[in-house]
N, C-alpha and C positions, 0 to 999 in steps of 0.2 A: 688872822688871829683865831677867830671862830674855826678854822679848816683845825691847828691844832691843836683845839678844844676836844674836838672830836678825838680826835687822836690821840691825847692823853684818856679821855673817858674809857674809849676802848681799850685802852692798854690798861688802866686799873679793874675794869670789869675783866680784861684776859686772867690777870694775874691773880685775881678774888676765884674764879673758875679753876686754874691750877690748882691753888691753893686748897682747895675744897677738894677737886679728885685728888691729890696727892695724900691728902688726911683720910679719903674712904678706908674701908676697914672691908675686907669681903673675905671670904672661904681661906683661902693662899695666902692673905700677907694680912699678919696684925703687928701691933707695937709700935712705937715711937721710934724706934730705926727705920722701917719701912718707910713710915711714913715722911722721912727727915728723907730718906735715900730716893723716894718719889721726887719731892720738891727740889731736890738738888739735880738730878737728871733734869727735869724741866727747865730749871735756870741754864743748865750746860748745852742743853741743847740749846736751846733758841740766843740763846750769845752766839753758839758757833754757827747758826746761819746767819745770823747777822755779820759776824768778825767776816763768814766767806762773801755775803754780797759786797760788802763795803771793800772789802778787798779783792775783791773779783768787780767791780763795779760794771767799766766795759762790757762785760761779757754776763750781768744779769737784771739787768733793765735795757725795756724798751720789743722791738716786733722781732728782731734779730738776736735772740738771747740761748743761752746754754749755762744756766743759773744752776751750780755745781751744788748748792745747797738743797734744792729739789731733793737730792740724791736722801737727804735727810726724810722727807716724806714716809719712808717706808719704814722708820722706825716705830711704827704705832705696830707692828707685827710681836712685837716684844711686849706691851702692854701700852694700857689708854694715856698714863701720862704722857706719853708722847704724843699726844694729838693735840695737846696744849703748848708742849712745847715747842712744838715745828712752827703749831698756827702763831705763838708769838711772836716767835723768829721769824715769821715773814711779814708780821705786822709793822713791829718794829726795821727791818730792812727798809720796809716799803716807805715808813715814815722818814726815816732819816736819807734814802736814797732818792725816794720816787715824788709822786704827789698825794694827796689825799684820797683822789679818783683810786689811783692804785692799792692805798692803802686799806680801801671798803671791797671793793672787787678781785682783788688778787689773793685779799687776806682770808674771803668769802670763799674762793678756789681751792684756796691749803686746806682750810678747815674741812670743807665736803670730802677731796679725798682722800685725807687722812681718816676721816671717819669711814670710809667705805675702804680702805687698806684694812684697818682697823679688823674689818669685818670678814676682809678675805683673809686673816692671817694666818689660820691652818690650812689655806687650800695651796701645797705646790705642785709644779709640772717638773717629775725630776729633779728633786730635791732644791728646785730655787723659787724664790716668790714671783716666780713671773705674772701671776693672777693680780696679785699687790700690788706689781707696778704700775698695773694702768690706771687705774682713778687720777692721779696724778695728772697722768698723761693728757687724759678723756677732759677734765674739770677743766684744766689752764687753758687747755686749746681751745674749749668753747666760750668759758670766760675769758679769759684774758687777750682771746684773741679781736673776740666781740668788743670788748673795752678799746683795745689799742684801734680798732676800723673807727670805732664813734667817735672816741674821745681824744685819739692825741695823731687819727691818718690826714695827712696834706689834701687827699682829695674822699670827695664824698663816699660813708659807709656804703658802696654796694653788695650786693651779693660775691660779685669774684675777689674783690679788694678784702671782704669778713675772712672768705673761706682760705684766701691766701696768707692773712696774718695768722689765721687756728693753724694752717698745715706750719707754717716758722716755727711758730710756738710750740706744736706739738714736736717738731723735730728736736727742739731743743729739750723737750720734757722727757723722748726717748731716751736720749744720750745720759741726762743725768738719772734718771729712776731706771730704766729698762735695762740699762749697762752698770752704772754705778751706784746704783741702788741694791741693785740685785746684787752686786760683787758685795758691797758693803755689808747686807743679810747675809749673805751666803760667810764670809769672814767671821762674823760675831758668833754664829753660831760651829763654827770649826775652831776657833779659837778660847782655850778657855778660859785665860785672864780676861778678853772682850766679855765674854760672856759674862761674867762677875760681875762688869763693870754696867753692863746695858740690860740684861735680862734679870728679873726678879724669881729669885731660887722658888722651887715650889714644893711646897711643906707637904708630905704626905702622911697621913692619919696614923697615929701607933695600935697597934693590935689588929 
């Protein structure tokens, strides 16, 4: 009961967090649309990482994963509301797929690198976010690989048994950010109805 306790707390504190960056007000985006079109991106996303864990189940929990919603990570390139949304969508995923452990530590992993995506999101190599996709990669592998040695390996955390569940983990973090990630940015921004839909127009000054 107490485990989700937790997990509801943190899912009202996620949402009070959204809810507040979605309403900021800065330079590029004013008005009650913006701010209604922030909060509604953040709900879209983090449903659809949830709708893909839960229905990707097999293949995004546990040491052996290729967690297709990762791929979502790299949407903080577009703007900060997505770092709320990703990180809720993996809170919630984790709540309803995984355990509690997973859902302090794994949720702890999205957040960090989406905020460091977040941060590389003008830097690319030839026109793709390849820069952007590693936090992702770098974050789960150390966390989550670390989690999965401690908390849920058959035999004791060693040193090769940690370092072999980061390299799974991170292999699986390439395939969805490094490939499908990147495809995914790369798409939104060559597409112009995606764009409409994911990127916040940017109001340039008159005179």
């Amino acid at each position: 009961m107490m485990n989700w306790i937790i997990v509801f707390v943190a899912a009202v504190l996620a949402v009070f967090l959204g809810v507040r960056l979605a309403m900021r007000r800065d330079d590029t985006a004013q008005g009650s649309a913006v701010r209604t079109n922030r909060m509604v991106r953040c709900a879209m996303i983090a449903a659809v990482y949830v709708v893909l864990c839960l229905a990707l189940q097999p293949f995004s929990y546990g040491a052996v994963q290729v967690r297709l919603a990762e791929a979502l990570c790299l949407l903080p390139v577009f703007g900060p509301e997505y770092i709320v949304g990703v990180t809720l969508g993996c809170l919630l995923a984790n709540a309803l797929g995984s355990t509690v452990i997973d859902v302090v530590f794994g949720t702890l992993a999205t957040l960090l690198a989406c905020l460091v995506t977040y941060a590389l999101r003008n830097v690319q190599v030839k026109g793709l976010a390849l820069p952007a996709s590693l936090p992702p990669v770098i974050f789960n592998a150390v966390i989550v690989g670390w989690e999965i040695s401690v908390f849920f390996s058959d035999t004791p955390a060693t040193l090769p048994v940690t370092l072999f569940n980061m390299l799974t983990v991170g292999i699986g973090e390439v395939i969805s950010c490094c490939i499908l990630g990147v495809l995914l940015v790369r798409l939104i921004e060559t597409n112009r109805e995606l764009k409409k839909l994911f990127v916040e127009p940017v109001k340039h000054p008159v005179g």
